[in-house]
VOBA-1610 file (N, C-alpha, C; in pm, whole numbers, padded with zeros to 5 digits, always signed):
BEGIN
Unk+01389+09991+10049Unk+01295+09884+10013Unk+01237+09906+09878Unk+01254+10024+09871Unk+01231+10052+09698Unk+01033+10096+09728Unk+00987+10134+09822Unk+00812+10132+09837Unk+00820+10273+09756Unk+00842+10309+09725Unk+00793+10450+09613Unk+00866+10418+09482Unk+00827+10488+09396Unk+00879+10482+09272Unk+00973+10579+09222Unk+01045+10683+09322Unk+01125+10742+09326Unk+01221+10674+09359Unk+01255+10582+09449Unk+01368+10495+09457Unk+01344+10361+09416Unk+01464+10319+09346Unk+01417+10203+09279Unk+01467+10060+09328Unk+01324+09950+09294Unk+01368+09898+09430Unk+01468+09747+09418Unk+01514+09795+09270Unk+01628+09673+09303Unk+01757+09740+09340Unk+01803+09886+09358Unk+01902+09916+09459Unk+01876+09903+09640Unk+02007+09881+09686Unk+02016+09796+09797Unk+02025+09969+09858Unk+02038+09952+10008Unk+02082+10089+10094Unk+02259+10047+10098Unk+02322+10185+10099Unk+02446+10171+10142Unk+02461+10100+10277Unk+02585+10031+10294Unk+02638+10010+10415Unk+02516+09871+10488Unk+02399+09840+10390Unk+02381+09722+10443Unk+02398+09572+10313Unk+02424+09523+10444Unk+02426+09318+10405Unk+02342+09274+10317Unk+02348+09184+10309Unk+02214+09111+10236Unk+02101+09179+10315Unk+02005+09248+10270Unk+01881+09260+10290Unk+01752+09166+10278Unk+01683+09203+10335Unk+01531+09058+10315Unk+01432+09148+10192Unk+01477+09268+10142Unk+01408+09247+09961Unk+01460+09174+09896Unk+01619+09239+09868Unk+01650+09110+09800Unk+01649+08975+09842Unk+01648+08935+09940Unk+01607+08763+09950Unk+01460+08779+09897Unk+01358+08843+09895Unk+01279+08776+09898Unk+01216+08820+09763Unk+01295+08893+09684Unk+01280+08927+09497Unk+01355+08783+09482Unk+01481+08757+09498Unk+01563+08633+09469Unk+01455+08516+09461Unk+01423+08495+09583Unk+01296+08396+09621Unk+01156+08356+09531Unk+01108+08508+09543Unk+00997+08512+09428Unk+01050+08477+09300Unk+01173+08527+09259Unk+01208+08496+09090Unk+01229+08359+09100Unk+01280+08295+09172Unk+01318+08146+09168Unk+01217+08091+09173Unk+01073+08114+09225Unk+00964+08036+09262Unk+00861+08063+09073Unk+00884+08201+09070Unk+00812+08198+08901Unk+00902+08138+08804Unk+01012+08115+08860Unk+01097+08070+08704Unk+01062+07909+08716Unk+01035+07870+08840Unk+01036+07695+08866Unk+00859+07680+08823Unk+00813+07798+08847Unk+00639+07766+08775Unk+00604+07831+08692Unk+00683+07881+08607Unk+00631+07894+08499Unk+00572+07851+08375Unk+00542+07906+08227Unk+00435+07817+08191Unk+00521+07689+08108Unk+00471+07576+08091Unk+00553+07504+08010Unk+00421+07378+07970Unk+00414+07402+07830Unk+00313+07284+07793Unk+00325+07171+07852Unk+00412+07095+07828Unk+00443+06998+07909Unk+00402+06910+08056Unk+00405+07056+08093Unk+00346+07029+08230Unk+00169+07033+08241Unk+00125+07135+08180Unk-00020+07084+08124Unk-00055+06967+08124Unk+00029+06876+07996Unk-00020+06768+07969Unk-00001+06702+08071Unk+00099+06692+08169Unk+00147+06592+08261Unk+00050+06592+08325Unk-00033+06724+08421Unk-00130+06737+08513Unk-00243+06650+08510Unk-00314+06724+08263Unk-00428+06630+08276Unk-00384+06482+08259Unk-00289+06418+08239Unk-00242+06234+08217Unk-00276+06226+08378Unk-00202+06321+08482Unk-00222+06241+08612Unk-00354+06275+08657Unk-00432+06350+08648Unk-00617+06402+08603Unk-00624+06267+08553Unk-00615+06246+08500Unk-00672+06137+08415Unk-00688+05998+08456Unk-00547+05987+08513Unk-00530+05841+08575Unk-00579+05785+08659Unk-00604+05949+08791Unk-00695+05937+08912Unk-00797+05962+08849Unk-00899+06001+08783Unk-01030+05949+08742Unk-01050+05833+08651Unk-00932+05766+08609Unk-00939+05635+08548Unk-00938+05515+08667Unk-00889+05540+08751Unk-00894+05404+08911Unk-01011+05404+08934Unk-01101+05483+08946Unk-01270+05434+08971Unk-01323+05365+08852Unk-01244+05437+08749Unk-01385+05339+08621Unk-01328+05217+08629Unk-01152+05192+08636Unk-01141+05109+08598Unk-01175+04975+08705Unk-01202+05039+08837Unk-01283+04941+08927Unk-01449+04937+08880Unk-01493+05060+08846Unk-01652+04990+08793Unk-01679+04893+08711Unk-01565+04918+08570Unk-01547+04841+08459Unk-01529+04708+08514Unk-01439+04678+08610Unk-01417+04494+08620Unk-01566+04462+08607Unk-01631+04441+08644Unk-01787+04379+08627Unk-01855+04414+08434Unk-01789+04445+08474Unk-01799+04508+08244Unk-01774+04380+08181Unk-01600+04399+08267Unk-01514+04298+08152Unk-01563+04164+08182Unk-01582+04150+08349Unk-01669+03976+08345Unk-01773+03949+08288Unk-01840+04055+08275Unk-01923+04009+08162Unk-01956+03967+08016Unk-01836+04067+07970Unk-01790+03999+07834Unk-01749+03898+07844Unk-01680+03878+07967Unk-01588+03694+07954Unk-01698+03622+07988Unk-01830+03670+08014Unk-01898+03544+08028Unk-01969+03517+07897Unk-01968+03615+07807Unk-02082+03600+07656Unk-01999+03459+07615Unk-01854+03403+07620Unk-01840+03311+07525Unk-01952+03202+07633Unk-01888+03190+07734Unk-02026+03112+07760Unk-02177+03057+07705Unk-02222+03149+07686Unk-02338+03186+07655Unk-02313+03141+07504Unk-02228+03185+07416Unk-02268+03142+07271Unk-02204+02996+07318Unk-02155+02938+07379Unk-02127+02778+07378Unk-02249+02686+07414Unk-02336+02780+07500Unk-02429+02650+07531Unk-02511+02699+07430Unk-02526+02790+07354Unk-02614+02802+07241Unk-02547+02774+07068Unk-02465+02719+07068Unk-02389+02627+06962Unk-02485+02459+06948Unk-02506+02439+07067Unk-02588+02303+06994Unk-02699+02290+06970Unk-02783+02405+06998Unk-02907+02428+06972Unk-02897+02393+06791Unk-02804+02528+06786Unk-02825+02530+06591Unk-02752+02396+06569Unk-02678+02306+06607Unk-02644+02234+06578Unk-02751+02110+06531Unk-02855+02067+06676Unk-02965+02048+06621Unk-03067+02070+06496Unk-03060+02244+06545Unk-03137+02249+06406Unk-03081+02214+06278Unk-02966+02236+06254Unk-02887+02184+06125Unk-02910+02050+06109Unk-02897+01955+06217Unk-02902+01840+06145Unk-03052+01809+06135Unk-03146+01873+06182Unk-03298+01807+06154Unk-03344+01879+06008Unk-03238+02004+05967Unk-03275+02041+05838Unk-03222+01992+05745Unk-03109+01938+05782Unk-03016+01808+05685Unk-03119+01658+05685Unk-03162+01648+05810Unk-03268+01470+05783Unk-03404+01561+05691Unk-03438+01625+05695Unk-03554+01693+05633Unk-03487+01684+05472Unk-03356+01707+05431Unk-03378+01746+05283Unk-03321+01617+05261Unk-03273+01513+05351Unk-03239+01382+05330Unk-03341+01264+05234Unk-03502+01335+05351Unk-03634+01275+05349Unk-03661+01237+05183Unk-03654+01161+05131Unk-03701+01096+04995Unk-03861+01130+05005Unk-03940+01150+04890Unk-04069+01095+04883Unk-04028+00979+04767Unk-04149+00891+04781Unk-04201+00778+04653Unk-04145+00844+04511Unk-04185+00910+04502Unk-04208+01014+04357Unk-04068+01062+04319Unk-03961+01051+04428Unk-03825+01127+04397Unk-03739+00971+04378Unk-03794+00913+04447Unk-03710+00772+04381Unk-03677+00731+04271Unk-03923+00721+04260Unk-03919+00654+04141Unk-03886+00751+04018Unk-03865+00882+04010Unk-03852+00930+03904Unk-03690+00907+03862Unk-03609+00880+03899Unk-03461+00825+03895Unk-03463+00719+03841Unk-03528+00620+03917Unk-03508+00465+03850Unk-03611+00440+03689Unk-03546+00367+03651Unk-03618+00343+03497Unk-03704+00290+03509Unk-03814+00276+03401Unk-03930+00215+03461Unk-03899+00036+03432Unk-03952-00043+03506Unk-03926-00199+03466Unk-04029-00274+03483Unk-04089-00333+03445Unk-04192-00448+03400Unk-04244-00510+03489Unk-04330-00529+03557Unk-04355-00627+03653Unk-04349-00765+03620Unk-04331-00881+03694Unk-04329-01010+03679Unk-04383-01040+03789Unk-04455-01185+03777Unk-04484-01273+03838Unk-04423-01275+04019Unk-04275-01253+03987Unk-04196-01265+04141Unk-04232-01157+04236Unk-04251-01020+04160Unk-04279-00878+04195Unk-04382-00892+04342Unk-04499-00985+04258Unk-04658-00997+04343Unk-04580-01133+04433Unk-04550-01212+04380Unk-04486-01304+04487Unk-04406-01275+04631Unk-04289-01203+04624Unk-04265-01154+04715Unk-04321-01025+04753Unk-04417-00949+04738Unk-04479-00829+04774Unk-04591-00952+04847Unk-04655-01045+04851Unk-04702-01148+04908Unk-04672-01199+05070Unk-04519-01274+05014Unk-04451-01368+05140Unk-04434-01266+05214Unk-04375-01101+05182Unk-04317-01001+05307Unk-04446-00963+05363Unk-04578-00949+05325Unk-04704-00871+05391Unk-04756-01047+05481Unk-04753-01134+05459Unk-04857-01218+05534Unk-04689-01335+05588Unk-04594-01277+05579Unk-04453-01348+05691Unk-04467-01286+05792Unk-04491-01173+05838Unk-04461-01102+05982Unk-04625-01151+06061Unk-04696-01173+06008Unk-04821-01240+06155Unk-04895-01378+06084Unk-04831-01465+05996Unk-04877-01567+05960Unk-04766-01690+06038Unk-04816-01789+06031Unk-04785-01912+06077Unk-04666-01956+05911Unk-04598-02077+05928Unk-04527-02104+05820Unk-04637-02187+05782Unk-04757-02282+05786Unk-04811-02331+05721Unk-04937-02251+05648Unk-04930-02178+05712Unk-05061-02051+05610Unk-04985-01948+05495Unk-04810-01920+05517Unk-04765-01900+05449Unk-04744-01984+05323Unk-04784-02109+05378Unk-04749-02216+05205Unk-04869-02241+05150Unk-05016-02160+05204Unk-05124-02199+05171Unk-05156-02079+05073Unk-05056-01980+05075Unk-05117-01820+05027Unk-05029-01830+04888Unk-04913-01901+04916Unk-04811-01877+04783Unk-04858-01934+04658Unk-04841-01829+04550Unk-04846-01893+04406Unk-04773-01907+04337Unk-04767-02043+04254Unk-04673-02042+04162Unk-04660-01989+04040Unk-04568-02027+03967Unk-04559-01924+03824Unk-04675-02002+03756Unk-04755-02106+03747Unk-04869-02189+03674Unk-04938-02074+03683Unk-04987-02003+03798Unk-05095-01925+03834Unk-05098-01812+03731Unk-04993-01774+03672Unk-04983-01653+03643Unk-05007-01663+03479Unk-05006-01561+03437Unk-05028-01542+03223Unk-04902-01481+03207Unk-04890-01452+03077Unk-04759-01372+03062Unk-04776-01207+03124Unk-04657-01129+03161Unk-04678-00989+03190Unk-04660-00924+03102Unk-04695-00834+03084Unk-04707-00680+02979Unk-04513-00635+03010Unk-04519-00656+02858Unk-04321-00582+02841Unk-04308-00410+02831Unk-04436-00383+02845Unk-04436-00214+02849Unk-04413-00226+02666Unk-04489-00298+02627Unk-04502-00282+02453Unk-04630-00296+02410Unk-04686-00304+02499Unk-04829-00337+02462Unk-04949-00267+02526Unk-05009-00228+02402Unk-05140-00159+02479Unk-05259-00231+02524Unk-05346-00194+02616Unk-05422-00270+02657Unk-05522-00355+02578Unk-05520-00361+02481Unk-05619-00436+02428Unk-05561-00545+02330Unk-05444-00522+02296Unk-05277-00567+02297Unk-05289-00712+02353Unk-05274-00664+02473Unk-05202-00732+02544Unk-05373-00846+02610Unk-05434-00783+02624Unk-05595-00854+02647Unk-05614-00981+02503Unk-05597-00929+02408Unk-05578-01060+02306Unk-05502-01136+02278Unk-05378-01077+02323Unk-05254-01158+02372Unk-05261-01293+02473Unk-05301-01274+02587Unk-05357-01374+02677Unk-05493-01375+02684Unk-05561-01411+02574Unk-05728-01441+02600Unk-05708-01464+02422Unk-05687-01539+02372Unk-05684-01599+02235Unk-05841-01633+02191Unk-05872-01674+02309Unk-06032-01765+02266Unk-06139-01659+02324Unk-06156-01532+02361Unk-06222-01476+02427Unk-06320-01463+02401Unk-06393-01522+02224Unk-06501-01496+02210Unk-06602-01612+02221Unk-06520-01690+02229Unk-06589-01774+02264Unk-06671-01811+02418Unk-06536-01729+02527Unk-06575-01780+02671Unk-06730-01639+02698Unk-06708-01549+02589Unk-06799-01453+02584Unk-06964-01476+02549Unk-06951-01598+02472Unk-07067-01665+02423Unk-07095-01763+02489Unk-07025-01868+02549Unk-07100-01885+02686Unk-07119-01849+02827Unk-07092-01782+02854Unk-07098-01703+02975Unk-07230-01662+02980Unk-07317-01703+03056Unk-07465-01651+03067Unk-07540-01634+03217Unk-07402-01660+03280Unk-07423-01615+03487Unk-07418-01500+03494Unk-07568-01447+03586Unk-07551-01366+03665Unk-07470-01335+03775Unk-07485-01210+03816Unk-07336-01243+03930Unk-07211-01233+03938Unk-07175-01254+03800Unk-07040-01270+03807Unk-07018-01208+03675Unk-06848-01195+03642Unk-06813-01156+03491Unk-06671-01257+03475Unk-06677-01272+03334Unk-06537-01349+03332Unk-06374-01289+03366Unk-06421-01188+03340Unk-06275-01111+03354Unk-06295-01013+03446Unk-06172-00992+03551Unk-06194-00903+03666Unk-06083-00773+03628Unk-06010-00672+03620Unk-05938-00613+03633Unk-05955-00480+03710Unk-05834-00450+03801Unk-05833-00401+03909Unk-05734-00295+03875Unk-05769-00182+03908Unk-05669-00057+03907Unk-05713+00037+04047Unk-05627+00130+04029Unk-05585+00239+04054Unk-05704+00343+04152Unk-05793+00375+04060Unk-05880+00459+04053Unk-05993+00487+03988Unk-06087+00537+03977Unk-06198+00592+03919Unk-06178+00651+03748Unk-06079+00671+03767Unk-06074+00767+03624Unk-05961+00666+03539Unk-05894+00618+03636Unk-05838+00464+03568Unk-05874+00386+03494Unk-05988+00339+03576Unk-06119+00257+03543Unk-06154+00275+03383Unk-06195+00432+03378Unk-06228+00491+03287Unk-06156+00466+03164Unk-06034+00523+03196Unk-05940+00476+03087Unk-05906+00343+03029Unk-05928+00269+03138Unk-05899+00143+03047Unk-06010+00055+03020Unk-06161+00119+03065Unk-06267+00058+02939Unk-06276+00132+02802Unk-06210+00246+02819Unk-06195+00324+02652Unk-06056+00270+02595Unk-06000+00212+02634Unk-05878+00176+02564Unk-05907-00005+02514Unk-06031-00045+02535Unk-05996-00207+02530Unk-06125-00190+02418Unk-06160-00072+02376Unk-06286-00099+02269Unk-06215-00196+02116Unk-06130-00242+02138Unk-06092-00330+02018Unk-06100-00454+02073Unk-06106-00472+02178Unk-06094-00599+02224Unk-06229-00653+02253Unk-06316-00603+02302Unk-06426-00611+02389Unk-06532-00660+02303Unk-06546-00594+02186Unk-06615-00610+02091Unk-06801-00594+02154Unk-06886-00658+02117Unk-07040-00616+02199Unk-07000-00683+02322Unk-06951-00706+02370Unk-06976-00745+02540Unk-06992-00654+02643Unk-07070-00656+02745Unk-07113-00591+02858Unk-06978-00559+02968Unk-06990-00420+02955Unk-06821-00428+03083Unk-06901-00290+03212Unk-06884-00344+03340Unk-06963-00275+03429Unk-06847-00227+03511Unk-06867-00107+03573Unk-06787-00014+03623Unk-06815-00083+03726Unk-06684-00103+03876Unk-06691-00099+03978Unk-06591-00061+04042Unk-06670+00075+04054Unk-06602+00184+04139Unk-06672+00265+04234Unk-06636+00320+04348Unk-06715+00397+04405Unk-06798+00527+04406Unk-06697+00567+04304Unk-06734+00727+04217Unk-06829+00743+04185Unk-06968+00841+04226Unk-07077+00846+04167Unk-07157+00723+04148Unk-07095+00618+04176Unk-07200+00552+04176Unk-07219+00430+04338Unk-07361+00450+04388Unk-07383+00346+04495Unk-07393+00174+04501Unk-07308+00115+04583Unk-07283-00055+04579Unk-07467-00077+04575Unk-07534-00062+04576Unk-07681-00136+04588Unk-07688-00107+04438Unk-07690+00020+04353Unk-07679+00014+04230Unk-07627-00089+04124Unk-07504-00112+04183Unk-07413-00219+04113Unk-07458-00376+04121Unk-07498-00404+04267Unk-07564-00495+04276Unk-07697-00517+04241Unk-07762-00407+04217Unk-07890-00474+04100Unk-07896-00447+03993Unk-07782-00401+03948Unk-07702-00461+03814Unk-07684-00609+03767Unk-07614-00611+03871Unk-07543-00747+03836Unk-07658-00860+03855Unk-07734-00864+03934Unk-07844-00951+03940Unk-07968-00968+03829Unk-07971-00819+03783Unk-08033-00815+03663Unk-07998-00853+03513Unk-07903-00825+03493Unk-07874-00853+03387Unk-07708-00937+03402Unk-07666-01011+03263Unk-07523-01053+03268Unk-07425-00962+03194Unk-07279-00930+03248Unk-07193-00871+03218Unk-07025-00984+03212Unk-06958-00876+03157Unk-06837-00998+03066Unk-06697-00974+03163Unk-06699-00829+03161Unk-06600-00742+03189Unk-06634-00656+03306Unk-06551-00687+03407Unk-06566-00560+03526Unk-06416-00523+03574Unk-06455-00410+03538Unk-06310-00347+03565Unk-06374-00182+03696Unk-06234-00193+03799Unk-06310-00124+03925Unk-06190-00093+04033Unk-06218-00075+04136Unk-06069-00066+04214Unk-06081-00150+04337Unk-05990-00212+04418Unk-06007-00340+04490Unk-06104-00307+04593Unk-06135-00155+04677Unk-06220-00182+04782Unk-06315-00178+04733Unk-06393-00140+04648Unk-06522-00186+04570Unk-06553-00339+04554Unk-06474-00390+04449Unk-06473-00522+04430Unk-06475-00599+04561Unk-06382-00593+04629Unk-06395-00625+04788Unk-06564-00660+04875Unk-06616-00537+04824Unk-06725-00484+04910Unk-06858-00573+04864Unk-06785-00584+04697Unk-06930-00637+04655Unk-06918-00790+04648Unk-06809-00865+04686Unk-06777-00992+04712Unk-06836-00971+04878Unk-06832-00944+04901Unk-06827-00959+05102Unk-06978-00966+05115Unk-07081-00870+05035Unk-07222-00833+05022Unk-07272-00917+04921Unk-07197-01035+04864Unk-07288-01177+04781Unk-07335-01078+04651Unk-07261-00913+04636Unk-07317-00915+04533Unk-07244-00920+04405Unk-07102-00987+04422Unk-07056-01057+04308Unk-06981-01183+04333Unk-06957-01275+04272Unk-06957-01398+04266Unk-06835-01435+04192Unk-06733-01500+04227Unk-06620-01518+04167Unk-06584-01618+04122Unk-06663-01723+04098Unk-06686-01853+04063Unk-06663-01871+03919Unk-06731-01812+03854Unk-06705-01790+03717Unk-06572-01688+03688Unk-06541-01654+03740Unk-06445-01534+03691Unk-06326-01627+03633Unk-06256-01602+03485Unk-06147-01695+03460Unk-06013-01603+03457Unk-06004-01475+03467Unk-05877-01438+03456Unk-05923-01303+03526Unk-05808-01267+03606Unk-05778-01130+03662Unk-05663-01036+03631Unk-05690-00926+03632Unk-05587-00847+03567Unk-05564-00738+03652Unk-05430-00729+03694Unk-05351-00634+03787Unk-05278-00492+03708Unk-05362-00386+03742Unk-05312-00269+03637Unk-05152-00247+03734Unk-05057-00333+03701Unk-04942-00329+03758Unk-04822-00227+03752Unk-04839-00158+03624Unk-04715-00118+03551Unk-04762+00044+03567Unk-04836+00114+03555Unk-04931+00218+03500Unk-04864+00340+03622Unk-04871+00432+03615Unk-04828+00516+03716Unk-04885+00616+03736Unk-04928+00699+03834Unk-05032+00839+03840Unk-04904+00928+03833Unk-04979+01096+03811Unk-04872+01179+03842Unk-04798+01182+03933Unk-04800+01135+04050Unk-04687+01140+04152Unk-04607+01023+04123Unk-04596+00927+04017Unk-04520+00796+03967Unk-04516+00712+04017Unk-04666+00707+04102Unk-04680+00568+04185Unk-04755+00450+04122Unk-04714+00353+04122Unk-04788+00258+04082Unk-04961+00211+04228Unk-04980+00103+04131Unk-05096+00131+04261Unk-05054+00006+04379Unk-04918-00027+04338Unk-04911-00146+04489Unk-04782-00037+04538Unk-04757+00106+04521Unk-04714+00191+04560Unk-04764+00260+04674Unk-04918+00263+04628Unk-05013+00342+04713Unk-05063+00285+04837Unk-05044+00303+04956Unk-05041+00158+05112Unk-05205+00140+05069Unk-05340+00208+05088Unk-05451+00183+05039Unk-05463+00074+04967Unk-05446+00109+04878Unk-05469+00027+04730Unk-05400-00097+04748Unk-05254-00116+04832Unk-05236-00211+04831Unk-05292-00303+04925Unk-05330-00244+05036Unk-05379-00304+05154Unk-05539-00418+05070Unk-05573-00323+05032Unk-05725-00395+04995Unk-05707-00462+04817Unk-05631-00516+04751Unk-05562-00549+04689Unk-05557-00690+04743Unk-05450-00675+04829Unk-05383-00825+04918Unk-05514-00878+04970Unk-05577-00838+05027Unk-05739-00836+05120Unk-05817-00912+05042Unk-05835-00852+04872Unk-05924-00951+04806Unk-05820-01031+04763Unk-05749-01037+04717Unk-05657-01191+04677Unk-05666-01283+04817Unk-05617-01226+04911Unk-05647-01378+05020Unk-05794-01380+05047Unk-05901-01316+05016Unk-06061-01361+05062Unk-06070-01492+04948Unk-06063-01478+04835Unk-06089-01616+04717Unk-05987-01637+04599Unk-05931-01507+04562Unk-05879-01528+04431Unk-05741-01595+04421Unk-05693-01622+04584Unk-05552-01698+04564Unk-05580-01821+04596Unk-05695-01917+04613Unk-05796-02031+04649Unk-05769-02034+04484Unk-05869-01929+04448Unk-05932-02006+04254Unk-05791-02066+04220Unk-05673-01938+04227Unk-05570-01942+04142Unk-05521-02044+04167Unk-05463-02139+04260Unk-05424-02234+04349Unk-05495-02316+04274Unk-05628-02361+04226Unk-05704-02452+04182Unk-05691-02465+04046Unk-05681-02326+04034Unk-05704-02378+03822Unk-05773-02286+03800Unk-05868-02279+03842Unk-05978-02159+03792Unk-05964-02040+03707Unk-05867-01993+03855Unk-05868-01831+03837Unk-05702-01787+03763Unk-05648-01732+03663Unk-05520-01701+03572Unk-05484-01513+03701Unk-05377-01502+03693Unk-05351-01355+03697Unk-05285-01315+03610Unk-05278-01180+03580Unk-05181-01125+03493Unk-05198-00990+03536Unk-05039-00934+03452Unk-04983-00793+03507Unk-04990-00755+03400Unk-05053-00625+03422Unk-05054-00498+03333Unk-04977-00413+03316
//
């Protein structure tokens, strides 16, 4: 059997057969030569290591992957949100103001037709057709308009040829011969410093609300006589409605038509201004004009 190291134990005994060392050295060598080391087989072990601890994830994972398949979802119903918002930021830079119009278009002249139909469209939507033919004026009514060549005092001697004369008789309280209507306060301003060639000594009274109170104005006007009132329509308005001016005498009115503030609005631009504008023209001055009396003209 070879158990000492004096006999060695891959010799067999005489006179026997196959023995069970050697079967079972044969055996053992065949079993280390079939397991022995071989990279190969390493790798094979951890791939099949691997595969059996990959069948659980890859059952945890399904709930992974449905969930990714559900994100397109999710960005689809959230596609029209921004879609919305895009287009309300597209109508937003769409949005015109007054001021972006008019700074594009050239400036152009007012005429006679301008106030005419700025007229028929404000008192057509809740007037009757026979109060509509009672409000309309014709071109008689009107003076010539300002060509944007003329400065105000220009254009004041231009249509008022005889002015000194209607200046020398004019001796009513109450009233002034000439009305002109703008804008504003500082308007106002400007265009009694711009008509000092025209005006010559005649009396011209502010009517405006600025700093100064309607009871003021009206015991003005009762006190003494004035030629020229230049003011803005809800004033004038106020002090017609309160008897404390009188339009009877008045022979010409003047519409600061053409003129523009920094935002490039004119003042039948401005809804205010125009509202109370239209307001005093239908209380008397489209009556005078209609009659003879009363002239308009555009500035």
């Amino acid at each position: 059997m070879g158990d000492t190291l004096e006999e060695p134990w891959w010799e067999t005994p005489s006179g026997a057969g196959s023995s069970p060392g050697k079967n079972d050295f044969c055996s053992g060598f065949l079993l280390w030569k079939n397991f022995s080391f071989d990279p190969s087989d390493d790798e094979a072990i951890e791939k099949a290591s691997d595969n059996r601890t990959a069948t659980p994830q890859d059952s945890d994972s399904k709930p992974a992957v449905t969930k990714k398949r559900k994100q397109p979802t999710e960005c689809f119903l959230s596609q029209p949100e921004e879609k919305q918002e895009s287009t309300v930021k597209a109508k937003k830079r769409k949005k015109k103001k007054i001021s972006d119009i008019l700074e594009k278009s050239a400036p152009k002249p007012g005429v006679p037709a301008d106030l005419q139909n700025l007229l028929s469209q404000h008192f057509g939507e809740n007037r009757s057709v026979i109060e509509i033919e009672e409000l309309k004026l014709s071109d008689s009514c009107f003076l010539p308009a300002n060509d944007l060549t003329h400065s105000f005092s220009s254009y004041l001697k231009e249509i008022c040829p005889k002015w000194a004369k209607l200046r020398k008789n004019h001796k009513e309280k109450k009233s002034v011969v000439m009305l002109v209507i703008c804008s504003s306060a500082l308007r106002s301003l400007e265009l009694i410093k711009s008509m000092t060639a025209f005006k010559g000594d005649c009396r011209v009274l502010k009517l405006f609300a600025k700093h100064i109170k309607i009871k003021e104005q009206m015991s003005m006007l009762e006190k003494g006589v004035f030629h020229i009132g230049v003011g803005t329509p809800g004033r004038v308005k106020a002090l017609v409605e309160q008897d404390g001016l009188c339009l009877n005498s008045t022979k010409y009115m003047i519409l600061d038509w053409n003129w523009r503030d920094q935002k490039l609005r004119r003042m039948m631009d401005i809804p205010e201004i125009k509202k109370e504008t239209i307001d005093l023209l239908e209380m008397s001055i489209i009556k005078l004009c209609r009659e003879g009396s009363v002239k308009l003209g555009l500035f």
